[in-house]
N, C-alpha and C positions, 0 to 999 in steps of 0.2 A: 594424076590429078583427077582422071574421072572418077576414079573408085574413092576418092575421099570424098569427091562430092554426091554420089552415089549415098556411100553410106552414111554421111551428113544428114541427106535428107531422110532416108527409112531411119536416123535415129528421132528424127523432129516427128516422123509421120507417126511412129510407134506411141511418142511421147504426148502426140497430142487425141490420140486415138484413146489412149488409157488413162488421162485425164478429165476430170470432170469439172465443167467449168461450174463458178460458184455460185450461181443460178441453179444449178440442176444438183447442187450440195443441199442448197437454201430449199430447193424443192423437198428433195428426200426428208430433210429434217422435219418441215414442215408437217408432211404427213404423216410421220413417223407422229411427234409431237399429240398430232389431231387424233389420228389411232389412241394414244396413251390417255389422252383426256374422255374421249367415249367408250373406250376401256375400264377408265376409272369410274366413269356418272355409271355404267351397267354393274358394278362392285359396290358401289353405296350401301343397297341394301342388300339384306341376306343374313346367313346362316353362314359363320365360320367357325373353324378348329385351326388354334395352332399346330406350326411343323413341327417341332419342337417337343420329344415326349414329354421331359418334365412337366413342359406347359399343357400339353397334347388331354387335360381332360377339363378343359375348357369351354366353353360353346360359347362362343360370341352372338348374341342376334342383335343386329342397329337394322333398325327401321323407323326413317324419317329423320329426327332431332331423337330419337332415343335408340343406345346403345346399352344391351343387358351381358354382362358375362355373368357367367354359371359355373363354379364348379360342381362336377359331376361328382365326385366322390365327396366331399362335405356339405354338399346343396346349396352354400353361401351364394349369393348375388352381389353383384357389384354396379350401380347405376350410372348412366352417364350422361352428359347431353352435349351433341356433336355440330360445332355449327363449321361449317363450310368455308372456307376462307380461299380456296379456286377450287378446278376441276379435280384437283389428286390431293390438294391439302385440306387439312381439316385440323379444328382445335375440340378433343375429345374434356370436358369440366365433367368431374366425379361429385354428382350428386344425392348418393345414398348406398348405402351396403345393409346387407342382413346382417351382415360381421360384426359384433360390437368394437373390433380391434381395428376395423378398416375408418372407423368414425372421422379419425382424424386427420382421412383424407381428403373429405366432402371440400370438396372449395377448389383443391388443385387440376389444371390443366395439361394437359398431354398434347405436346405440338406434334404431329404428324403429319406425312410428305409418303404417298402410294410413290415409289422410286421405282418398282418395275412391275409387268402383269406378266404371267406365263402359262396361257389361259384360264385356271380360277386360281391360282396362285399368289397372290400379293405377299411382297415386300414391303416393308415397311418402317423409316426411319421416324425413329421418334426421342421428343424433348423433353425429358419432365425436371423440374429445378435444376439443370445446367445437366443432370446425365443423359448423354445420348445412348441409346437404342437400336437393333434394328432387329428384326424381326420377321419371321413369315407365317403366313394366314393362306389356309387353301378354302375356298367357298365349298359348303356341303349341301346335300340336296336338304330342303325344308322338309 
């Protein structure tokens, strides 16, 4: 009888030792959370290139309420304007292109959600008329 009660208890002691109550769950997330949003406001602006070769001769520059991509090999521009809707989301509206063939996009919206950082690395899930996206963006020096 002692050894059941014995091992009774180091299996409670074990179990409560490696458990985390849900306060200190609520914690972790918490910060975790707050990291990801001062994460995201330090990623706003800048200079990025997709991961992606296909994509990879792109330069993104958004600074403030405007966002420029650039292709490098045909010099075409694509305009945007980026309004903020929380700390990681944001609605990217195509405002103008040098393209005459991109024309017919000026008016459309791009719902995007920063889903992960891995130090200048973003992730990036996006909506444009019901197709979803995802995508990576690594920040480059200016």
């Amino acid at each position: 009888m002692n050894k059941i009660a014995i091992v009774f208890f180091a299996i409670v002691a074990l179990n409560s030792c490696s458990q985390k109550s849900e306060s200190d769950k609520t914690d972790k997330n918490d910060k975790a959370i707050d990291a990801r949003k001062q994460t995201c406001m330090d990623l706003r602006n800048g200079t990025f290139k997709y991961c992606n070769p296909e994509s990879g001769r792109f330069i993104i520059t958004r600074k403030g309420k405007l966002q420029i991509e650039r292709d490098t090999v045909s010099g075409f521009e694509v305009r945007g304007s980026v309004k903020w809707k929380s700390y990681c989301e944001y609605e990217l509206t195509f405002i103008g292109s040098s393209n005459p063939k991109d024309k017919k996009n000026i008016g459309k919206k791009l719902n995007s959600e920063i889903i992960d950082v891995d130090g200048d690395t973003l992730t990036i899930k996006s909506v444009l008329e019901g197709k979803e996206l995802e995508f990576k963006m690594i920040k480059i020096k200016e």
